[in-house]
N, C-alpha and C positions, 0 to 999 in steps of 0.2 A: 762507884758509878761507872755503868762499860760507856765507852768512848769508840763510836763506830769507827771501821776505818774505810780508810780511801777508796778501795776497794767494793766495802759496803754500802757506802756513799754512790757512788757512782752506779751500782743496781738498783738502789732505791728512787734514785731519779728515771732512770733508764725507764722501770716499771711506770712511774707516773707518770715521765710522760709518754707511753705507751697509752697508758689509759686514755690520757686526756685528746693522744690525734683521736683513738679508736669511739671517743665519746662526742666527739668535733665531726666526725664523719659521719656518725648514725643522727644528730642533730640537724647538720646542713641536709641528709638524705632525705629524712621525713618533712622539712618546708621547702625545701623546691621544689618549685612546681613541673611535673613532667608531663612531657607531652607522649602520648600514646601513639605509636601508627597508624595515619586513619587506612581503614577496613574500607577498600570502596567494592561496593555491590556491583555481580553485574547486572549493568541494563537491561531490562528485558526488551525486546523489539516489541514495537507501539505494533498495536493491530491496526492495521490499514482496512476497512471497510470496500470490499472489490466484491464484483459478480461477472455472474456470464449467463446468457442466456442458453437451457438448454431446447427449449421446443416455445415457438412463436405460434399464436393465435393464427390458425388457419382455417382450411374448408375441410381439413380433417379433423383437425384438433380444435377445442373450443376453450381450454385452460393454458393459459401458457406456464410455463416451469422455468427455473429458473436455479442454479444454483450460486451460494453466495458465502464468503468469511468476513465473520463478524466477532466482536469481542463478547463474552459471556461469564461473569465470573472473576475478572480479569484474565481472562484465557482464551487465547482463537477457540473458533470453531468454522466446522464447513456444513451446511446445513442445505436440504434441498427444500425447496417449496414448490408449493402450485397453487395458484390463485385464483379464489374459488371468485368471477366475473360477475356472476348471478346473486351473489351471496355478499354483496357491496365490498368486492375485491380483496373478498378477507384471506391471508395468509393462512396457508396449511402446511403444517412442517411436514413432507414425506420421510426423507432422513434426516439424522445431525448428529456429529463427532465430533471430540476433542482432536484439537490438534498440539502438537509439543513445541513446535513453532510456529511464530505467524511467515505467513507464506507471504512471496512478492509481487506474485504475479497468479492469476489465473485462468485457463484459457478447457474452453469443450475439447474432446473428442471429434474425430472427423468425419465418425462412421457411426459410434457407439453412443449409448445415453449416458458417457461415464462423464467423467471433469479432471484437467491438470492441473496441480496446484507446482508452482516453481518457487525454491528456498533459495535461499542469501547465497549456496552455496554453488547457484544455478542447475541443481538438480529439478529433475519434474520428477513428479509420482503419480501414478494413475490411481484414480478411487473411481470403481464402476457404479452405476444405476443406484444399489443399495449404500455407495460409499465405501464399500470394503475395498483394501489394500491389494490391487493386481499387478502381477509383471507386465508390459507393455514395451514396446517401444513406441519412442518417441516420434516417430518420421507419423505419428498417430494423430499427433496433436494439430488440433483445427488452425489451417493458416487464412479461413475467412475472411476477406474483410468485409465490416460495416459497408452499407451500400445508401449511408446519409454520413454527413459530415455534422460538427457540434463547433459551435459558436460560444463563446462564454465572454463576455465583455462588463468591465464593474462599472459600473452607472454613478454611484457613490461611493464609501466607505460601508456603506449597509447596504447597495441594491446590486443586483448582479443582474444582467439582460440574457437570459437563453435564447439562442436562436437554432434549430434544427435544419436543415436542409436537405433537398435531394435531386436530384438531377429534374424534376419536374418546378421546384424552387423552393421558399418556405414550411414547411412542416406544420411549425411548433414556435412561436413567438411567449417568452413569458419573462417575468420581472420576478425574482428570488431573494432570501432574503441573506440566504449563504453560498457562498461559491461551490460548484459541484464537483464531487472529487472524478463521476463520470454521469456515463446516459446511457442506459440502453433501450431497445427496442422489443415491446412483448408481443406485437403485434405487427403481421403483415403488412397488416392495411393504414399504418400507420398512425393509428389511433388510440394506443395507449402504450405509454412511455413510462421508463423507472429510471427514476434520479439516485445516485448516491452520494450523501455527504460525508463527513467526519464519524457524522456521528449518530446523525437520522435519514430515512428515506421517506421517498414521496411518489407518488404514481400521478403523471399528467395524463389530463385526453385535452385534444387540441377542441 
């Protein structure tokens, strides 16, 4: 009968337990539970719903235009309209473009039918009449100001109080059911107004 020796001994444990960490390790490996690194997405920036007026109801002009960014798609867009008055104030898209980012700010031209659109990164970009991408300077961009002031006061939880004014006094008085993100003015003569919210718009006549 062979009679292992000391030697033999000793590799033969060596091996097992060799096996038995490398079998203890692939064991504990597959039920512990691991945690993955969470993947955070980035944010998209929310589309703020903003406009600007480009041409007001006047003794020349009888449509007023307007340009506006809106979400579409989950995606800005800059979109021009004219508003057909005759035709129970129905929206007619003249232009509209994707945008790559939602812009912050938007302001007309001082001269031109174009529109400024300003990014996070306080950049403007000119987009002329048809919308297309033109070099410009900025010293371009309309430093108008409104020539009424805007009142917003919450009445309740659910009612918001519009008040319009202008150096002659009240405008515009109305009771809302959402707070307005703005107001502009389509008309001269003060008689047809466009509200912007979140998420909807509305056209008042006093």
């Amino acid at each position: 009968m062979y009679k292992e020796t000391g030697k033999e001994k000793m590799i033969r444990f060596s091996i097992i337990s060799a096996i038995a960490a490398v079998t203890l390790y692939l064991f504990v490996s597959q039920y512990t539970p691991t945690s993955d690194p969470a993947v955070v997405q980035p944010e998209q920036n929310q589309v703020k719903q903003m406009t600007v007026v480009l041409q007001e109801i006047n003794e020349e002009h009888h449509a007023p235009k307007l340009a506006m960014v809106k979400e579409h798609e989950n995606q800005p867009m800059l979109i021009i309209y004219e508003v057909d008055v005759e035709s129970n104030y129905r929206f007619e898209t003249q232009y509209a473009i994707n945008l790559a980012d939602a812009p912050t700010d938007i302001k007309r031209d001082e001269v031109s039918d174009g529109v400024w659109l300003k990014t996070e990164d306080s950049k403007w970009t000119y987009y002329n009449r048809e919308l297309e991408q033109v070099k410009r300077e900025e010293k371009n961009i309309s430093k108008e100001q409104p020539t009424f002031s805007v009142d917003i006061n919450e009445v309740d939880s659910k009612q918001y109080e519009l008040q319009i004014k202008n150096e002659d006094g009240t405008v515009l008085k109305k009771e809302l059911d959402e707070e307005p993100l703005s107001v502009v003015r389509l008309s001269e003569q003060n008689d047809l107004w466009f509200v912007v919210f979140d998420e909807n718009t509305i056209l008042l006549v006093p």
